[in-house]
N, C-alpha and C positions, 0 to 999 in steps of 0.2 A: 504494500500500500504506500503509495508515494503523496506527496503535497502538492494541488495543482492551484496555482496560485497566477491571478494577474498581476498584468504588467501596466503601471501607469505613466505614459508618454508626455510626457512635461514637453515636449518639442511640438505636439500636436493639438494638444488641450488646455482652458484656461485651468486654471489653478484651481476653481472653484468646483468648474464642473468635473475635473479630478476627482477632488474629496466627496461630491456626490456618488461618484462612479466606484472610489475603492471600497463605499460603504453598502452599494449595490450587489458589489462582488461578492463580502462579508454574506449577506442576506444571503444571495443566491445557494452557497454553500462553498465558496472557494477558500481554501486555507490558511492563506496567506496572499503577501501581494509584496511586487518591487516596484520603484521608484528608479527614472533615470537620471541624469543630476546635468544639465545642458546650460550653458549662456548663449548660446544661439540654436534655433532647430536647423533642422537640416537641410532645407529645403524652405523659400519666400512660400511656396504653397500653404506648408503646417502652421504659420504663422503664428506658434505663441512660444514660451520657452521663462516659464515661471520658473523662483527661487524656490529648491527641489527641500531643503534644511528648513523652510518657515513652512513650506507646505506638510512637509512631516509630521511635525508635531502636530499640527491639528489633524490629520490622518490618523496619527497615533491613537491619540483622544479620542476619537470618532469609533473607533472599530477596539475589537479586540484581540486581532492575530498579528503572528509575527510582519514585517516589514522590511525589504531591505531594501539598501540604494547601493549604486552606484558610482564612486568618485575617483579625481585622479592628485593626488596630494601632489607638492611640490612647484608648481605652476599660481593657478589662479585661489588657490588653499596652501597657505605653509600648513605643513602638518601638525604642529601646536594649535592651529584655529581650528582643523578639522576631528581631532583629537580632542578636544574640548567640547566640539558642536554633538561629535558621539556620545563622547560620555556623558555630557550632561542629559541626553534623550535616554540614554540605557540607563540612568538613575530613576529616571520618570518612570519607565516602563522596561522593567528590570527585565530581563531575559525575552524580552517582543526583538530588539537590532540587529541586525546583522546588517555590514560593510564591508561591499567590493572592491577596491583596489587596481586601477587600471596607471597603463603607463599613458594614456591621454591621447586626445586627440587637437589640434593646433583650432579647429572651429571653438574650440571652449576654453582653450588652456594659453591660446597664445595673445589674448585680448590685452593680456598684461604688458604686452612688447618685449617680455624675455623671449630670449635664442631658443629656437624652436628646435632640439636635436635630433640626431637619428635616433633609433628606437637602443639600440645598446643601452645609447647614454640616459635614454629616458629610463630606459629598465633599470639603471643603474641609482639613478637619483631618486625610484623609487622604491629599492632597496632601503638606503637609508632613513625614504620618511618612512617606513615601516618598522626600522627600529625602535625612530622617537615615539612612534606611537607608542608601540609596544610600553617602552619604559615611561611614557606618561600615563599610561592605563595603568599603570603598576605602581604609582603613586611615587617615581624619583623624582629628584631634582634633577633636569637635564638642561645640561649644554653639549653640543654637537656642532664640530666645524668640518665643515666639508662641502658635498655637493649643494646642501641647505644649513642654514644656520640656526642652530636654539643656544640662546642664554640665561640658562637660570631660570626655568620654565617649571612648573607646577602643576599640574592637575589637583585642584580640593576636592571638586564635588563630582566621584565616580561613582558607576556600579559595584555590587558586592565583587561580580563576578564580570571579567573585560568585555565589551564588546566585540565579536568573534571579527576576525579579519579572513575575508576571502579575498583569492587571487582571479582577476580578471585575465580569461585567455580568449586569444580566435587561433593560434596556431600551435602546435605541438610540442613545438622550443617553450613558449610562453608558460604551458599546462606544465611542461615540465619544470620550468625556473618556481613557480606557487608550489610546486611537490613539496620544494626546500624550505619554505617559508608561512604558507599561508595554512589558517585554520579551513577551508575549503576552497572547492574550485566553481567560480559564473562561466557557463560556455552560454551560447547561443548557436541554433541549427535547427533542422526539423525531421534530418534525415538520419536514422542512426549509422549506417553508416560511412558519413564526415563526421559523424560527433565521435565514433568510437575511438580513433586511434587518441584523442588529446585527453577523453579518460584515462587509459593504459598509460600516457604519458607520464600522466598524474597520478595516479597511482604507484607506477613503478620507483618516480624518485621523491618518494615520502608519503602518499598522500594516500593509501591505502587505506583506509578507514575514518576518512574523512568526508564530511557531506560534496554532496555534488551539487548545486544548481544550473539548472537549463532556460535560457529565456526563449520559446519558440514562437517565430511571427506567424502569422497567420492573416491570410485576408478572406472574409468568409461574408456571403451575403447570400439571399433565397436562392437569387439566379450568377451561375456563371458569369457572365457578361460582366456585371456590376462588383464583382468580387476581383474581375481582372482589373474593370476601370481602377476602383479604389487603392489595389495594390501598384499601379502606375502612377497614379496623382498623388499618393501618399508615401511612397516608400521605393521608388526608382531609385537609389542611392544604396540599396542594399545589391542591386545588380556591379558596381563600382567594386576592380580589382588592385591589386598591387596595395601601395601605402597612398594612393588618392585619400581614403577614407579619414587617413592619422594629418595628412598632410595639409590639405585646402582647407580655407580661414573662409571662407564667406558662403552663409547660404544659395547667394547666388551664383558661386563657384559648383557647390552643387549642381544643382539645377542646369548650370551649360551642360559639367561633365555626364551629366545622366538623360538629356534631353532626347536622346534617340533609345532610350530604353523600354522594352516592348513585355507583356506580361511575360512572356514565354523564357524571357532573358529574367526574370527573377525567380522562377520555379526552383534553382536551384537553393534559395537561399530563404525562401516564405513561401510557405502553405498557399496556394490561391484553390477555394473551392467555395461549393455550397450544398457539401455531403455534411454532417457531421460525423458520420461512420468513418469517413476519409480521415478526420479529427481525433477521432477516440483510436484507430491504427495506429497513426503517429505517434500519437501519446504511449501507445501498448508498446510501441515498437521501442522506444527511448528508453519507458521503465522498466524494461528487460536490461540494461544498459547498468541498472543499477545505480541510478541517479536519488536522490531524497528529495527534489522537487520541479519543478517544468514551472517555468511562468507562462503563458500566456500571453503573447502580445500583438491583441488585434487592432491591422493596419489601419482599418478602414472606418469612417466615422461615423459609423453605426454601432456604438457601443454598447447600448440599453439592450438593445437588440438582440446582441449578442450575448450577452450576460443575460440578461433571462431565458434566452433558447440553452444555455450549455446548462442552469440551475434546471431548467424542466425535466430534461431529456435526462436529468441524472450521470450523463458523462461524466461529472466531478466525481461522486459515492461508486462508479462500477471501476474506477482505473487502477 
């Protein structure tokens, strides 16, 4: 029995009707739910891209399951402010957080005008803020000079117990660097197998019995047709290969590099249907994989929609 839990799109949704939707989710019978953490969406189409840490707490407060986001320390967060923003929510609501850990992407991270690096070095620098965390959740006094700076930093008001840190991967190097480090692994995919080999990754160098989460897109509507459109209008940037995705600063950077992208060119990377059988496979086929949860991330702006049709049909309670 795994956790199927939605995904709330800060890059697509206002804020508000967010926190309507994750407490939809809650009702419907979804177990949990994640949060993306963005300062620009992806695309001038999605057009919103609210503060992911205020939207939180009130999320928190609103519902009563776990929660988690994901962020990229180092960049647009020194890791004492982000280290701080956790701990004080996992005080709140002790044991609901969990935090992903990514090395970032320049749309979100390079707003600050620092050197935007290759991934090494970003890996690298987030190495480090994952120390300080570590020993800010732990209640030391830190300083740290290096790739990021802390002096004389303090955590007062944390959790009994730290806020879990997971390792954010898309490729098998990545899954395996979180083996060494992180309290779980965030993949994203719908096919198991591309998601299988960056589990075995993970697993092999360290991570064997550590939780697993999957965030799987989805674009789903009555009919075909509308389920392609939606996943074109909303998510053509999930078709985008190489480091485009880490690398271009502007929504409308997007938007050129994806403008010839056709539904048929995103199949590989988001569910487009309007089976829910097709839905609940997917699902079966990943939680054989051995995973502890699937988020749910539907493209398309049909949300209510969608969330009452997955709570009826009971695909949450059979998977």
């Amino acid at each position: 029995m795994i956790e199927i839990g939605y995904h709330a799109s800060h890059e697509q949704f206002a804020p508000s009707r967010l926190l309507a939707l994750v407490k939809r989710a809650e009702a419907a019978g979804f177990h949990t739910a994640k949060s993306s953490d963005h300062f620009h969406p992806w695309s001038e189409r999605q057009g919103q891209s609210g503060f992911a840490w205020s939207w939180l707490g009130a999320a928190l407060e609103a519902t009563s399951f776990p929660i988690g986001i994901i962020s990229a320390p180092g960049y647009r967060y020194h890791p004492a402010v982000l280290a701080q923003a956790a701990a004080t929510l996992g005080e709140m609501y002790e044991g609901r957080l969990w935090l992903a850990l990514g090395s970032g992407e320049a749309i979100n991270e390079a707003i600050t005008g620092t050197y935007w690096p290759d991934k090494d070095e970003r890996n690298a620098r987030l190495l480090e803020c994952v120390e300080v965390m570590r020993r800010l959740f732990a209640g030391e006094r830190v300083t740290h000079r290096g790739r990021i700076s802390v002096v004389e930093a303090k955590l007062y008001s944390r959790p009994r117990t730290p806020v879990p840190l997971f390792g954010a991967a898309m490729t098998a190097r990545t899954a395996a660097l979180a083996g060494s480090w992180a309290d779980g692994l965030l993949l994203a995919g719908h096919k198991a197998q591309a998601v299988r080999p960056l589990v075995e990754a993970f697993r092999a160098a360290g991570g064997e019995d550590k939780p697993i989460h999957l965030q799987m897109a989805v674009s789903w509507a009555p009919d075909g047709a509308r389920a392609e459109a939606n996943a074109v209008e909303q998510w053509s940037v999930a078709a985008l290969g190489g480091e485009a995705s880490w690398d271009l600063r502007r929504p409308a950077d997007f938007d050129e590099a994806s403008k010839l992208v056709n539904a048929e060119a995103l199949r590989d990377t988001l569910l487009i249907t309007d089976s829910f059988a097709e839905i609940g496979s997917a699902l079966a086929e990943l939680a054989a994989l051995g995973v502890s949860a699937i988020h749910l991330h539907m493209v398309g702006p049909n949300q209510e929609e969608f969330i009452d049709e997955i709570g009826g049909r009971r695909l949450l309670a059979a998977t």
